[in-house]
C-alpha positions as CSV (number, residue, x, y, z in Angstrom):
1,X,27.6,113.2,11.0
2,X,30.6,111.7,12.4
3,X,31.3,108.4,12.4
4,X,31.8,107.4,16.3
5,X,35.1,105.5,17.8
6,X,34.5,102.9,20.3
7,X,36.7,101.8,22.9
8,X,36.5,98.7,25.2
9,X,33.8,100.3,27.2
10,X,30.7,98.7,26.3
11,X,27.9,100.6,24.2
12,X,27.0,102.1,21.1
13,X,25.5,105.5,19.8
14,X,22.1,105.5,18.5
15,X,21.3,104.5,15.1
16,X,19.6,107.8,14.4
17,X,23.3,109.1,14.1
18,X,24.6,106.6,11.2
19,X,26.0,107.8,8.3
20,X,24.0,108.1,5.1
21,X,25.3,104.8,4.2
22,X,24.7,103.2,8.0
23,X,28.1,102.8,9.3
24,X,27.7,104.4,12.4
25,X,30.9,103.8,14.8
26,X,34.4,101.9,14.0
27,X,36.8,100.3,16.8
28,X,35.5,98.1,20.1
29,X,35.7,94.1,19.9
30,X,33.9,91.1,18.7
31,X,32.9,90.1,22.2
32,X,29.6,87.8,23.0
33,X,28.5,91.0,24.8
34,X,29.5,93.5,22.1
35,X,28.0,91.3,19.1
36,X,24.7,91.0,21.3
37,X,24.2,94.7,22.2
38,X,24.6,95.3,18.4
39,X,22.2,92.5,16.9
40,X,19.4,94.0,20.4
41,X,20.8,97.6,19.0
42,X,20.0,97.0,15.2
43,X,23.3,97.1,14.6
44,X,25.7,94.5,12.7
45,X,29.6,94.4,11.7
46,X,30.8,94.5,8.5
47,X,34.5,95.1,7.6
48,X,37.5,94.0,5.7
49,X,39.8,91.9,7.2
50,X,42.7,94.5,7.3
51,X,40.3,97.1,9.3
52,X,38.8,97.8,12.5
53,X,35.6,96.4,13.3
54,X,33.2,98.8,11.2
55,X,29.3,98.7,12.9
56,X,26.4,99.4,10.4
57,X,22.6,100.3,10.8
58,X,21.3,101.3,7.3
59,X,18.3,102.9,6.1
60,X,16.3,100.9,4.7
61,X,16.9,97.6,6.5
62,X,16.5,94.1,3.7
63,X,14.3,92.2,5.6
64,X,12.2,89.2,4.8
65,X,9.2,88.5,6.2
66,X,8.5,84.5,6.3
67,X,4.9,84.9,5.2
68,X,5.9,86.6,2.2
69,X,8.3,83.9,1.2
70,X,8.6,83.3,-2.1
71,X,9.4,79.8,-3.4
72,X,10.1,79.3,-7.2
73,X,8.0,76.3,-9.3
74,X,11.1,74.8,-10.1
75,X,12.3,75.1,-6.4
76,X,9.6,73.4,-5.5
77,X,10.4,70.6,-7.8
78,X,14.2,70.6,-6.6
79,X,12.4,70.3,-3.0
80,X,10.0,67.3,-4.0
81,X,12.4,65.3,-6.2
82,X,14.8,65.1,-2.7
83,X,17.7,66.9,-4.6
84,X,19.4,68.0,-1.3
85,X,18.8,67.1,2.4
86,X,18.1,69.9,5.0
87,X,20.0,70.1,8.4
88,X,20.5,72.6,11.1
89,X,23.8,73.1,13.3
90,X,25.6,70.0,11.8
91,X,28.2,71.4,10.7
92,X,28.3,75.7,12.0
93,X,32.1,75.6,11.6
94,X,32.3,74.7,8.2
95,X,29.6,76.2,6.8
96,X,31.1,79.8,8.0
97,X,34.2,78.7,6.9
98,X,32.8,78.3,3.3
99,X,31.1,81.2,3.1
100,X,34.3,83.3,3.8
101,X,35.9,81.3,0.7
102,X,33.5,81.1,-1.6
103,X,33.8,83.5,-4.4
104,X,31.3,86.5,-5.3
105,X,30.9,88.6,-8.0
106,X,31.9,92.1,-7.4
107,X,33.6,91.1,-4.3
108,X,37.4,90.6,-4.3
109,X,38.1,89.3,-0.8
110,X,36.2,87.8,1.8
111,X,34.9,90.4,4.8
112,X,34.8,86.8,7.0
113,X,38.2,86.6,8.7
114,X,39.7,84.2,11.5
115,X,38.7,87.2,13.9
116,X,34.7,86.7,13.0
117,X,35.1,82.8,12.3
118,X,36.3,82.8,15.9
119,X,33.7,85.3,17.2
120,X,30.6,83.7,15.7
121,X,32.0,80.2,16.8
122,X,31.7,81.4,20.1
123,X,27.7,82.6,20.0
124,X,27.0,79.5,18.6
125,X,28.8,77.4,20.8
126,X,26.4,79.6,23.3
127,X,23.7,79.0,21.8
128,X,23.1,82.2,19.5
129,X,24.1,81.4,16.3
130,X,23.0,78.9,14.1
131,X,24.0,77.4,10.5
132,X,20.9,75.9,8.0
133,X,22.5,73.3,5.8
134,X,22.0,71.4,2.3
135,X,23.5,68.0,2.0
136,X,24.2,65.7,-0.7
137,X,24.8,62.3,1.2
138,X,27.9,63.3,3.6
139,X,29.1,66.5,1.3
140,X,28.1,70.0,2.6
141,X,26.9,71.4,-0.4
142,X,25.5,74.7,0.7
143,X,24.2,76.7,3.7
144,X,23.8,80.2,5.8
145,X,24.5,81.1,9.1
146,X,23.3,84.2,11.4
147,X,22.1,84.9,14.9
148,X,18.8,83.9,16.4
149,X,17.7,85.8,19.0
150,X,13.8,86.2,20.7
151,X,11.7,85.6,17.7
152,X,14.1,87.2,15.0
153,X,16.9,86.2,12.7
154,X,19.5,87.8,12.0
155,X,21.4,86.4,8.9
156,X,25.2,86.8,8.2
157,X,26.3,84.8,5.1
158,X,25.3,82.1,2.6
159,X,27.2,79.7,0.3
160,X,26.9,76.9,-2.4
161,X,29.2,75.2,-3.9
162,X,25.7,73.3,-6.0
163,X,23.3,75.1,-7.6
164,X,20.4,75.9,-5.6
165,X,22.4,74.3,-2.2
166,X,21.9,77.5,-0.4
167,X,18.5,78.5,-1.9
168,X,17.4,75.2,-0.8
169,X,18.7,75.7,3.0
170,X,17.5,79.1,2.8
171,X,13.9,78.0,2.1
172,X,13.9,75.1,4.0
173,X,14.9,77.3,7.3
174,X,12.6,80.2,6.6
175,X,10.3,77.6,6.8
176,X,11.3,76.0,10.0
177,X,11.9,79.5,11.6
178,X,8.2,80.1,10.9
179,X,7.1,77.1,12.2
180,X,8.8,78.6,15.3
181,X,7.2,82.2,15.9
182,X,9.5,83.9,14.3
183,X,8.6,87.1,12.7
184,X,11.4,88.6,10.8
185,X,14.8,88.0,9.0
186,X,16.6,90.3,9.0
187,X,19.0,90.0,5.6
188,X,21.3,93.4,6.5
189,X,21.6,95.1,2.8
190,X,20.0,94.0,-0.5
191,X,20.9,91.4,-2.7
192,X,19.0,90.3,-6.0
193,X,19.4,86.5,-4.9
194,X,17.1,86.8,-1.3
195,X,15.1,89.9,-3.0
196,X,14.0,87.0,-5.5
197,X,13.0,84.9,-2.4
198,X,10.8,88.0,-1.1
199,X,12.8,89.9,0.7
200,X,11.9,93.7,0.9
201,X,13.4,97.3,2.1
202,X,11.9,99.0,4.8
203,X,12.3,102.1,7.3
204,X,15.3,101.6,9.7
205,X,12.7,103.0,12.7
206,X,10.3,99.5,11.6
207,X,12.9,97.4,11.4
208,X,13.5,98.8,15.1
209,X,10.1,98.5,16.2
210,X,10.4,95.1,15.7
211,X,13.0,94.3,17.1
212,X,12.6,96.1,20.7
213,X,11.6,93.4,22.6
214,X,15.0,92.5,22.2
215,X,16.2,95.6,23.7
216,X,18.6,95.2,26.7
């Protein structure tokens, strides 16, 4: 299958026609309208910071379900004994700023550049994206960011810079987005860390089922 080039005109190929490993089309731009035709598409960007914007739909999808949360005896202790406090959009610009330093294993660089710093500043300052926080007193400690839209969320990146910082905001705003009506999370590609927390793979065409209200 080949892997599609977009220009400035505005679209996308169907997800059907991603690559074994999802990437499905390179090139366009991280406009408010591109980014939100992707996220209503099922699709997301991913790319180093030296390359054109590189758009991904895998199959399977990570995905968590906030009913099928799971929350750790000792991080419910961490929760009770008031360990960190939880906020929501204090701080977006730092917390995506720390998430494209922070280091990870297996993980030379950071895929975050100035380019999606800037772009995802913009959605938020729209109203799109959000960022979950953990606080000790005034010191942002940990925290994830991603874009909510209808009754999903779509999550980007998480840091901590204290252990448990951004398990703690994680929980906290599964929680929250529950309390909401929303039904999914959508966590892109697995990672031990959230599949400890309950997320799960499924099918790329459930994954899009759910999401089709969101459909343009």
């Amino acid at each position: 299958m080949p892997v599609y080039m977009l220009d400035d005109t505005l679209w996308f190929p169907p997800v059907a026609e991603a690559m074994p490993d999802g990437l499905l089309a390179a090139g366009g731009d991280l406009s408010v309208e591109r980014l939100l035709l992707a996220y209503q598409s099922g699709i997301f960007p991913w790319y180093n910071e030296d390359e054109i914007p590189l758009w991904w739909s895998p199959d399977p999808r990570f995905v968590l379900f906030p009913d099928e949360l799971k929350v750790s005896k000792s991080m419910k202790q961490i929760i009770k004994r008031g360990d960190f406090e939880f906020g929501v959009n204090n701080d977006f610009v730092t917390v995506i700023s720390n998430c494209s330093t922070i280091k990870r294993d297996g993980q030379p660089g950071t895929w975050i550049s100035d380019e999606i710093i800037d772009a995802y500043t913009r959605l938020h300052e729209l109203g799109f994206a959000y960022s979950a926080e953990a606080w000790q007193g005034s010191e942002l400690v940990g925290g994830l960011y991603g874009v909510l839209l209808g009754n999903i969320f779509f999550g980007e990146s998480m840091f901590s810079r204290v252990s448990n910082a951004s398990k703690f905001a994680f929980i906290k705003w599964v929680e929250l987005l529950q309390a909401n009506g929303i039904i999914l999370i959508d966590c892109q590609v697995h990672t031990p860390h959230l599949e400890s927390l309950g997320a799960r793979m499924i099918e790329r065409e459930l994954f899009l089922e759910k999401i089709k209200p969101l459909n343009p």
